[in-house]
C-alpha positions in Angstrom: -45.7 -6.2 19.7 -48.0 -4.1 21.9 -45.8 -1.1 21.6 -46.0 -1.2 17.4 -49.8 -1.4 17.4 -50.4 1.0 20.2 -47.8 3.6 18.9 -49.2 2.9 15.2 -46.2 2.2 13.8 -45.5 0.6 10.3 -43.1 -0.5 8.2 -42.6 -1.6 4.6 -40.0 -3.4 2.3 -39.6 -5.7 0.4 -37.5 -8.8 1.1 -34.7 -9.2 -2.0 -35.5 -13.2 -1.6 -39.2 -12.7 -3.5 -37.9 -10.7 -6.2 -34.7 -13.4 -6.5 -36.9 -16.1 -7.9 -39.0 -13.5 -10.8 -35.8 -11.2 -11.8 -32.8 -13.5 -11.5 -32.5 -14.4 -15.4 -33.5 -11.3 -16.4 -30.4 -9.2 -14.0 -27.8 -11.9 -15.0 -28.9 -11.0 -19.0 -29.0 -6.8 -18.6 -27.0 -6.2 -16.0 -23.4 -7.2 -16.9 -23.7 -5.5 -20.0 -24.6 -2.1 -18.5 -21.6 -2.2 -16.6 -19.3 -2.9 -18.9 -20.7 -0.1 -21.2 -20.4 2.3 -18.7 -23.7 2.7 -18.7 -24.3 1.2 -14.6 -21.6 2.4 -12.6 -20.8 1.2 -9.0 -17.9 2.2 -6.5 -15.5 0.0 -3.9 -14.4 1.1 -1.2 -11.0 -0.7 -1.0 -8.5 -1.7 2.2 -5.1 -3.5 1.7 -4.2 -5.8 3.5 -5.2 -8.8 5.9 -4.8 -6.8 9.2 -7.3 -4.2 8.1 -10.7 -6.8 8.4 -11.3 -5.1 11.5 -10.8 -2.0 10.7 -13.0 -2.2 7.8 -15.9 -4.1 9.5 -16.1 -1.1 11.4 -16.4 1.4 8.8 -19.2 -1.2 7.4 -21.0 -0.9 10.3 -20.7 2.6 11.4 -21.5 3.7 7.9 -17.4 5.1 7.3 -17.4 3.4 3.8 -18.8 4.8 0.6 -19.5 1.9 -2.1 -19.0 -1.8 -1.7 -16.4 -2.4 1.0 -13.3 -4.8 -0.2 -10.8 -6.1 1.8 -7.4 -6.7 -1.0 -5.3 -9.1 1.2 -2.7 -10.2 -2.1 -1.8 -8.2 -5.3 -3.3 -11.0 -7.5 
């Protein structure tokens, strides 16, 4: 703790807990509707199959994904 005050250094966020409670009905209403409009668009980042968790853990962590990673482990 020393080394934050003495160095000066700060940080800010928020914490997506806080903002759960006050937005919550209003995302379920608005969101789900942009997206299927076209109007939101997100990405996945997809791996097949069971034996590539690891793999893509990694990638999560090191930053190798690009979008939502999603492990497919059936064709259903």
């Amino acid at each position: 703790m020393f080394e934050i005050v003495a160095k000066e250094i700060s940080f800010h966020g928020f914490l997506w807990t806080t903002l759960r409670l006050r937005y919550n009905d209003a995302f379920f209403k608005e969101v789900p509707d942009l997206v299927r409009q076209g109007r939101l668009k997100y990405r996945e980042d997809r791996s097949y199959g069971l034996e590539k968790v690891g793999e893509a853990f990694l990638e999560v962590q090191t930053g190798g994904n690009c979008g939502k990673k999603v492990v497919m482990v059936t064709d259903t």
